[in-house]
C-alpha positions as CSV (number, residue, x, y, z in Angstrom):
1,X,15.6,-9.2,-18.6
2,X,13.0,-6.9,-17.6
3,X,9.9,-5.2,-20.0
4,X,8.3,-2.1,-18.7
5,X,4.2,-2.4,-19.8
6,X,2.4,0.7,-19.5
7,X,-1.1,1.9,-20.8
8,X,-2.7,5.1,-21.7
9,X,-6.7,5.1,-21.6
10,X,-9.4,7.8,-21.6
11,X,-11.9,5.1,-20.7
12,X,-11.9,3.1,-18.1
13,X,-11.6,-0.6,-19.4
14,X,-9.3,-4.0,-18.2
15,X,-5.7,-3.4,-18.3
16,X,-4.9,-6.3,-20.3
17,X,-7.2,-8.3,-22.5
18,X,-7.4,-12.1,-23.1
19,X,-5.2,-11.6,-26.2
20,X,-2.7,-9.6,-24.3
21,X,-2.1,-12.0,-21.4
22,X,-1.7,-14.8,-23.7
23,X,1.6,-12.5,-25.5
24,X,2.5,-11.8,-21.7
25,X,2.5,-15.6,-21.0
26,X,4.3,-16.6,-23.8
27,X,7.2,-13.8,-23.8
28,X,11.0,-14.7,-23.2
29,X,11.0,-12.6,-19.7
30,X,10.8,-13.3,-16.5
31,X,10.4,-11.0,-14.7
32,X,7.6,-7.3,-15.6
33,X,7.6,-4.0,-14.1
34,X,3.6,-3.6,-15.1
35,X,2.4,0.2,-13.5
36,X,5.2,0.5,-11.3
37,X,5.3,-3.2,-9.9
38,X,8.0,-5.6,-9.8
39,X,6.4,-8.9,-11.2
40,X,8.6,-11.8,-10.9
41,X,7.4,-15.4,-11.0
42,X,7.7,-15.9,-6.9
43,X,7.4,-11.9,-5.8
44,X,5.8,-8.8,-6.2
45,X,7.6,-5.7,-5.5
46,X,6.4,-2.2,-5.2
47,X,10.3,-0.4,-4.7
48,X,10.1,1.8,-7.1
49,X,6.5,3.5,-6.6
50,X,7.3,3.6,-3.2
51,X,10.5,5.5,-3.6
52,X,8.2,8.1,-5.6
53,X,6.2,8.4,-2.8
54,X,8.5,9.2,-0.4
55,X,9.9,11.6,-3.0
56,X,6.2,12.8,-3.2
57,X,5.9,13.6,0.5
58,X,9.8,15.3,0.6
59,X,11.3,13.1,3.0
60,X,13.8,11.4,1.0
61,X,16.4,12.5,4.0
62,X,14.3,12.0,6.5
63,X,14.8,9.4,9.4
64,X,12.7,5.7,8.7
65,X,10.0,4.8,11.1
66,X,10.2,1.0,12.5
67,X,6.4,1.3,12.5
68,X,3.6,2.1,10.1
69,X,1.5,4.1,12.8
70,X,2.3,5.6,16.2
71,X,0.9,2.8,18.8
72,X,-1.2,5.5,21.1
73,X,-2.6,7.3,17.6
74,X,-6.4,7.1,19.1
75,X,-5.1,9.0,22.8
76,X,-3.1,11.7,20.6
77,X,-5.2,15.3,20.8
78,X,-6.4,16.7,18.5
79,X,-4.3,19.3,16.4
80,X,-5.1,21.9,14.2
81,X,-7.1,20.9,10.7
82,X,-5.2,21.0,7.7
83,X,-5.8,23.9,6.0
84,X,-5.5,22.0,1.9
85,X,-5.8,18.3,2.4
86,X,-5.5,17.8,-1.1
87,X,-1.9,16.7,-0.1
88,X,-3.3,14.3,2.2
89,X,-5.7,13.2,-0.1
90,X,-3.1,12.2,-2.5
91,X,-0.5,10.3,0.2
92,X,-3.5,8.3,1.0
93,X,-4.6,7.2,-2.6
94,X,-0.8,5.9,-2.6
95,X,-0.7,4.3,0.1
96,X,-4.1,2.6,-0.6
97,X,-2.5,1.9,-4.2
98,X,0.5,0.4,-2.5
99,X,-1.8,-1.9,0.3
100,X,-3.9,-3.5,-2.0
101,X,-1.2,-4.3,-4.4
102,X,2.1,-5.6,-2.8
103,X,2.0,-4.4,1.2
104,X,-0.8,-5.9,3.0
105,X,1.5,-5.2,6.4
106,X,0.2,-1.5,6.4
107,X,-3.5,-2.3,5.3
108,X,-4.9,-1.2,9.0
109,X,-3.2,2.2,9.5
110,X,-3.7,3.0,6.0
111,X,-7.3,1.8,6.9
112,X,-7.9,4.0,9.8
113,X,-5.5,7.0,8.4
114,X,-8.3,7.2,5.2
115,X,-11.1,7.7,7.7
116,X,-9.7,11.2,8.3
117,X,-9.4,12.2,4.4
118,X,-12.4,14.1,4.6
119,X,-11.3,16.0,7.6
120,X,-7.7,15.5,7.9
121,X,-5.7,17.3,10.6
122,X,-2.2,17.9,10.9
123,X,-1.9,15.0,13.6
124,X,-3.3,13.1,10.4
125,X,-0.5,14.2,8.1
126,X,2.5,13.1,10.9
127,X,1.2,9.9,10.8
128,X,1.1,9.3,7.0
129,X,4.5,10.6,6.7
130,X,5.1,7.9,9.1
131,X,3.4,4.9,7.3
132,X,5.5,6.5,4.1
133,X,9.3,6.5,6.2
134,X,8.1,2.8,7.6
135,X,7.7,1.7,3.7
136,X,11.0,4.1,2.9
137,X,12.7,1.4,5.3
138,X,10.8,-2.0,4.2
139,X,10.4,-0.9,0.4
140,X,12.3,-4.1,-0.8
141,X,9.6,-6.0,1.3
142,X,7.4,-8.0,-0.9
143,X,4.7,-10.1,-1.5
144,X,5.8,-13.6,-2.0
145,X,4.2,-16.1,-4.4
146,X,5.1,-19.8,-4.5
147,X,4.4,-22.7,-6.7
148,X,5.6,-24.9,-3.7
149,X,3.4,-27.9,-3.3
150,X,1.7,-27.5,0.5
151,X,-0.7,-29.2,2.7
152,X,-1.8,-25.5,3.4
153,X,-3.2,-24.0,0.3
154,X,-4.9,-20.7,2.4
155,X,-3.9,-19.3,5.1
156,X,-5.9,-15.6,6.7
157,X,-6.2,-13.7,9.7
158,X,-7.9,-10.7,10.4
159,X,-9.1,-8.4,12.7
160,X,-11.3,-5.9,13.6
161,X,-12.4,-3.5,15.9
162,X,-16.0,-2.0,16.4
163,X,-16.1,1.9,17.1
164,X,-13.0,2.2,18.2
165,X,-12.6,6.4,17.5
166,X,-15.1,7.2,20.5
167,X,-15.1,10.7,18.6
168,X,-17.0,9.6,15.7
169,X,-17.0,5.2,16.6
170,X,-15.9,4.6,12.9
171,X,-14.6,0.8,13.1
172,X,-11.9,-0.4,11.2
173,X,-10.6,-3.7,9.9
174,X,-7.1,-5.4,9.0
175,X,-6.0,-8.7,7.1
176,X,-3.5,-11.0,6.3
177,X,-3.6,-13.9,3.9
178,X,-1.2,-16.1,3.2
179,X,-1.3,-18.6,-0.1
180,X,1.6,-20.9,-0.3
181,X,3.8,-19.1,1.5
């Protein structure tokens, strides 16, 4: 069985309280969709928000992309700006919703695709649309969490490179942690 959770607030405050995560603990379920994530006891999934994103950016029919960003993005030219990036603006804040919550595997072009949201240009937009057809194709990806006992409790890579864009040498930065798992 699954309980949808969601909350309405003019100010910002926690999400839950102390009292409210004690009810959550205790209830019958398994299993939460809490502000459009899956919450089981071993995953997290973000499906469903992803599949309003891609609705979002109108390319329900359109192909899938096997990767997140286009390999030679820094050597592509430059293209004409965007003349509203509010549209931009708003795939982005998704996308960043999505990384830090349940996809961790798009955290660097998500990373170096929100250096351009002041100053987006249609070059810009291609390549969102492509990190949003890569998640169209991995949306039942997820974030695993495991109660198994390990000798490796935590587990991270990263990397990072130092003024990379030799327009503007904004750096960027990507990780990868794993915890039980």
């Amino acid at each position: 069985q699954e309980k949808e959770i969601f909350y309405a607030i003019e100010q910002p405050q926690p999400v839950l309280n102390q009292n409210e995560i004690e009810k959550w603990k205790k209830a019958d379920t398994k299993a939460y969709n809490l502000l459009a994530l899956y919450i089981s006891s071993s995953e997290i999934i973000h499906a469903s928000y992803i599949d309003k994103i891609v609705s979002e950016a109108g390319l329900v029919d359109a192909k899938t992309s096997k990767y997140p960003l286009d390999p030679g993005y820094y050597k592509l030219q430059n293209s004409e700006p965007l003349p509203d990036n509010q549209e931009y603006r708003k795939l982005i804040g998704m996308l960043l919703n999505v990384t830090v919550h349940s996809r961790p595997d798009i955290a660097s072009s998500v990373s170096i695709l929100s250096q351009k949201v002041s100053n987006p240009e249609i070059k810009d937009l291609v390549e969102v649309k492509r990190v949003i057809k890569y998640l169209a194709a991995t949306k039942d990806l997820s974030l695993r969490l495991s109660d198994k006992n390990s000798d490796q409790d935590l587990l991270f890579y990263s990397d990072a490179n130092w003024a990379e864009d030799r327009t503007d040498r904004k750096s960027n930065s990507g990780y990868i942690g794993f915890v039980y798992g």
